[in-house]
C-alpha positions as CSV (number, residue, x, y, z in Angstrom):
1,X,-151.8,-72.9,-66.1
2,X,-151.3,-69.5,-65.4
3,X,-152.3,-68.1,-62.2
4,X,-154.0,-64.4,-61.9
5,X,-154.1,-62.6,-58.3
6,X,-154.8,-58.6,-57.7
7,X,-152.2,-57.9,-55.1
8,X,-152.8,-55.7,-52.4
9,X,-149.8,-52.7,-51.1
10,X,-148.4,-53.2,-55.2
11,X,-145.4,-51.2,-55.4
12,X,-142.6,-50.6,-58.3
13,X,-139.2,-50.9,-56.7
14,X,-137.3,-50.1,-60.4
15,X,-136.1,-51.6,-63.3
16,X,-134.5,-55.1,-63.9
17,X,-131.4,-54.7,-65.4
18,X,-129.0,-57.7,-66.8
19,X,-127.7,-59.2,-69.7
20,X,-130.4,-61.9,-69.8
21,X,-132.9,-58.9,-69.0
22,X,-131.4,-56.6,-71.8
23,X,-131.9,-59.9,-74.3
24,X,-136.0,-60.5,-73.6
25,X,-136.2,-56.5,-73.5
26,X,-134.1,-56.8,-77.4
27,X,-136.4,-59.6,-78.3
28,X,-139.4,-57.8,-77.1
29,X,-139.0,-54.9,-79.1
30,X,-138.8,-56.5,-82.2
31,X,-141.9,-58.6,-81.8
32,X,-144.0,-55.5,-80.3
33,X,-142.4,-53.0,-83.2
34,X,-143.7,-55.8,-85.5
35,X,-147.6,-55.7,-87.6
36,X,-150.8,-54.0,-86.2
37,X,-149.3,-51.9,-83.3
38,X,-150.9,-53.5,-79.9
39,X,-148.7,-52.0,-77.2
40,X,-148.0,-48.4,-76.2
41,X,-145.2,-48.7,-74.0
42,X,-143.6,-51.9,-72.1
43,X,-141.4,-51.8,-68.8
44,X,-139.5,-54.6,-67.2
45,X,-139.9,-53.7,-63.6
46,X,-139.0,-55.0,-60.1
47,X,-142.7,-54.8,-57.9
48,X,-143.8,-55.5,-54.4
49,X,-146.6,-56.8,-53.2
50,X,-148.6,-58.5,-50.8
51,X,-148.9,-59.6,-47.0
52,X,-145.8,-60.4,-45.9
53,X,-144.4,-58.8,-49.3
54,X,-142.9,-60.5,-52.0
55,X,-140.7,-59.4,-54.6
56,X,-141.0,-60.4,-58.6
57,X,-140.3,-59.0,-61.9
58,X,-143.5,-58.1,-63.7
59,X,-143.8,-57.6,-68.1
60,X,-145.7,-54.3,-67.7
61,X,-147.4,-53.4,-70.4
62,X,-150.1,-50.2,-71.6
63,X,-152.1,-51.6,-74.8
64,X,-153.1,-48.9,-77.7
65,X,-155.8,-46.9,-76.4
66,X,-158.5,-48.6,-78.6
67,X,-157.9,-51.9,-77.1
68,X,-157.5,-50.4,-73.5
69,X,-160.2,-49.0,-74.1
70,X,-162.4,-52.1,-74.7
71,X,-160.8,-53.7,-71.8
72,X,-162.3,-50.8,-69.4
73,X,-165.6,-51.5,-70.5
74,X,-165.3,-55.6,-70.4
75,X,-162.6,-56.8,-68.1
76,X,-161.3,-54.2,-65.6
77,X,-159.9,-57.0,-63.4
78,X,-157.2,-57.4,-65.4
79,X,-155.5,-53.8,-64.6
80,X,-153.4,-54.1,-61.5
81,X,-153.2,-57.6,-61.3
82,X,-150.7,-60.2,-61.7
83,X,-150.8,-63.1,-63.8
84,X,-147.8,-65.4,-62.3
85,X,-146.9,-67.8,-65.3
86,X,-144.3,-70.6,-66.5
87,X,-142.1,-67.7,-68.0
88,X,-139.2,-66.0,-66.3
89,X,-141.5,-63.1,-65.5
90,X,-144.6,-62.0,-64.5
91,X,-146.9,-60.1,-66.3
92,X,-149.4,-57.4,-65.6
93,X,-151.6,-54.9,-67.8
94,X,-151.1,-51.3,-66.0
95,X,-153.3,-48.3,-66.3
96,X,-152.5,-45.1,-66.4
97,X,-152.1,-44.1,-63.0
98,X,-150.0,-47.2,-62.1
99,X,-147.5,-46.2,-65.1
100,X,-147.5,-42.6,-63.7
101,X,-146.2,-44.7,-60.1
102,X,-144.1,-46.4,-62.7
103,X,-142.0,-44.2,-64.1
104,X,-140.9,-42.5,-61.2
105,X,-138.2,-45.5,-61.2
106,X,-138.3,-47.4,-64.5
107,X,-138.0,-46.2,-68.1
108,X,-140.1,-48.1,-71.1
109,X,-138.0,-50.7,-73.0
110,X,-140.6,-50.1,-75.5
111,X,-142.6,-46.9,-77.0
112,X,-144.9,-47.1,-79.8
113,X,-144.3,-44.6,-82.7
């Protein structure tokens, strides 16, 4: 079961970078770029958060704005927070002013056209 927690002092530290890193990003891509477009953009990112802090890597993610959109309205909670899983990563659902915190020290993997 997945586990889903809204951090407190959340903070991108940058991007992960490795060969196995550069492999999920590859494989990614292809399944994003592939049907109905879903995603806007995707960042694999080093964050901090937490009391004492720990450190994880985060799948960050903006959906199209039509789904984001419908997510405002019915489940807000899910922006911001962290949903720890049995994958290599963690995953989180960003908004826009966390991507704008984002960027500052990690590129997309992905961009829709």
């Amino acid at each position: 079961m997945a586990e889903r927690m809204t951090p407190s002092n959340l903070a991108f530290i940058g991007e992960q970078v490795g060969p196995k890193d550069d492999q999920f990003k590859a494989r990614r891509r292809r399944l994003f770029a592939q049907g109905t477009p879903v995603f806007r953009r995707a960042y694999l990112a080093r964050i901090s958060y937490g009391e004492p802090a720990v450190v994880s890597v985060a799948l960050c993610y903006r959906y199209v704005e039509s789904i984001e959109h419908e997510l405002q309205r019915g489940f807000k909670y899910m922006f911001g927070s962290v949903r720890h899983g049995a994958d290599l990563y963690d995953s989180m659902v960003i908004g826009e002013e966390q991507e704008l915190e984002l960027k500052k020290v990690c590129n997309p993997f992905y961009e829709a056209p």
